[in-house]
Structure formats: structure tokens, C-alpha cells
N, C-alpha and C positions, 0 to 999 in steps of 0.2 A: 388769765386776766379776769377781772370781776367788775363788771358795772353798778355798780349799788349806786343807786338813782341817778346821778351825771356824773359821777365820779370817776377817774381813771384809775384804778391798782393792779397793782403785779404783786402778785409774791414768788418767790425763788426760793424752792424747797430743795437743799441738800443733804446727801445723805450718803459719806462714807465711812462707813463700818473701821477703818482701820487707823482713822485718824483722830484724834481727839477733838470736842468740840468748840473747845476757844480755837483751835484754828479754822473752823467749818465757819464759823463768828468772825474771824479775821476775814477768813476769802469773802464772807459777804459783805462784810463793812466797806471793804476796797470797792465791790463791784457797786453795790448801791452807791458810794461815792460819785463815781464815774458814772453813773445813769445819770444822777438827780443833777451833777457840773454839767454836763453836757445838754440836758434838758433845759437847762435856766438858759445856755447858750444858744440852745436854739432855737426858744421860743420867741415867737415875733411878736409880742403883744403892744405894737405902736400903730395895729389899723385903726384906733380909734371907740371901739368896740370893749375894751380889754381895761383893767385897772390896774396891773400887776399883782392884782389879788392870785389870780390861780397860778402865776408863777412863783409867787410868795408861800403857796398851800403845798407845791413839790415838797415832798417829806420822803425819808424813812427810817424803816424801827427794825434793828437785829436782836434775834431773839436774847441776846449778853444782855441788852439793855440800851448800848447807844445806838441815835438816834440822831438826825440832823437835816438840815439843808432848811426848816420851815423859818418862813419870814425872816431871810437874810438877805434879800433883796430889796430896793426902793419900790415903794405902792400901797396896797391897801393892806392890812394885817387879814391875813389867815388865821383860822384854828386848828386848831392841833386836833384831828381825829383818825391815825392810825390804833390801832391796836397792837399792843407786844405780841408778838408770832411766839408761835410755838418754838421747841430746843433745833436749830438745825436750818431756821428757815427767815427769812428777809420778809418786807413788807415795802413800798415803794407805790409812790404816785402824787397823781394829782389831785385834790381831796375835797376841790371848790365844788358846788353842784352845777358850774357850768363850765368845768374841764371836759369834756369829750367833745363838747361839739369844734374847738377848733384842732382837737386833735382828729377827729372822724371828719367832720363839716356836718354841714346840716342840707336838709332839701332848696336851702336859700343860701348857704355859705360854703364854701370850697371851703377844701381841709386843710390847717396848719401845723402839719406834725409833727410835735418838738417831743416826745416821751416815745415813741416807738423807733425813732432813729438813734434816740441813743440808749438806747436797750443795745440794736445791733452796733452802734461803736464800738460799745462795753464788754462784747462778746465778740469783739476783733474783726467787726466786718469792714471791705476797702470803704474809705472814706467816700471814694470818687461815686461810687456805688450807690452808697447813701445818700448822696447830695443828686442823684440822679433820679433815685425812689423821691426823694421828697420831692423835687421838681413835678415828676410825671403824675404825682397825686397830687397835687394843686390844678395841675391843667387838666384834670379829669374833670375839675369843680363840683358842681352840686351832685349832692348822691340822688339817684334817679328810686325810685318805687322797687324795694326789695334787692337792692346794693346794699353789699357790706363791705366794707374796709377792713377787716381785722387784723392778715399778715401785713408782713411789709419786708418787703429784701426779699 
């Protein structure tokens, strides 16, 4: 995961040798799909707070070329700032400069995490599970002085 300035991204580097690469592009196309549905699903952005811009700005880019999920939602228009990944490797997130803080929260706002739960959907974790993680980091609320968020599940 990389924070470039408030920004949320993943990228998912695969690499096997004995397969060819339009299908290393296929598994990832499928799996970024599945992040970025599931992300828009679960983002709450009706506290008020929110324009549907950073749900709007969920993207991703496989290195074949396709690319998908930005501003296909109702709200504010996002731009388009992934970068094409190198041969083998996905690119995914949230791209607003103000996506992490309700995916982390802030020292004033409890965390909304709609991108790290469905990472672990997409990589077959129980549902009930995840809706459990998301619950118990919302009632942590505010991140306290030298708290990180970073796993989840």
C-alpha cells in the first residue's frame, strides 16, 4: 500500500513463471473488479462530510491496459490519476486527496473502511468476519497519538 499524499493505492504484483501473461492480466482484472464493486459497496459516504467524489475516484489499471470502476457512480467527478503498472502487476484505489482519512479516520473522525475490507472479500475472507473487523474499527473511533490502522482481518 502507498500513501502518496492522501491517497489510498494497492498494487498486486504477480508473478508466475509458468503461465502466460494475458492470463496473469485476466486473474487481475477479475480481482481488481471485485475490490473496486465491493469498495463502492461499501463505502458510506452519506455522513454528510463526503461528495461521492472519492467514491467516484475508486479506479484501477492492469498492466494489458484495462482499466475501470472511475466516475461510474452518482457525485462529484474524479480524475483519472492512476498510472499503467508494469507487465504482471494491478494498480487500485482511491485517488481523491482526501480518501484515507475515512478509510484510517483521523484524530477527530472514526474510521470508515470501505477499500481494506474488500481487498479481504476479494481474497475470500468470511464475510461475517469482515463486517465484524469493520464494526470493531469504527468503535475504536478516533486514532489516539502514534495509532496505526494499517492491517485489517
Amino acid at each position: 500500500m502507498a500513501l502518496a499524499s492522501s491517497k489510498v493505492i494497492f498494487e498486486q504484483v504477480r508473478e508466475f513463471p509458468d503461465i502466460s501473461s494475458d492470463s496473469v492480466d485476466k486473474g487481475n482484472l477479475v480481482f481488481c473488479i471485485n475490490v473496486i464493486a465491493n469498495a463502492k459497496l461499501l463505502a458510506d459516504f452519506n455522513r454528510g462530510y463526503q461528495t461521492g467524489q472519492t467514491r467516484n475516484s475508486l479506479q484501477y489499471h492492469v498492466s494489458s491496459g484495462q482499466n475501470g470502476g472511475l466516475n461510474d457512480s452518482s457525485g462529484k467527478k474524479a480524475e483519472e490519476s492512476l498510472d499503467r503498472p508494469e507487465k504482471g502487476a494491478a494498480t487500485f484505489g482511491a485517488t481523491t486527496d482526501h480518501a484515507v482519512y475515512p478509510e484510517f479516520g483521523t484524530r477527530k473522525m472514526a474510521p470508515q473502511p470501505y477499500l481494506r475490507p474488500s481487498i479481504a472479500l476479494a481474497t475470500g475472507a468470511d464475510f461475517n468476519k469482515v463486517k465484524k473487523a469493520i464494526d470493531d474499527e469504527m468503535k475504536r473511533g478516533i486514532l489516539k497519538k502514534g495509532q496505526k490502522r494499517e492491517t485489517f482481518v
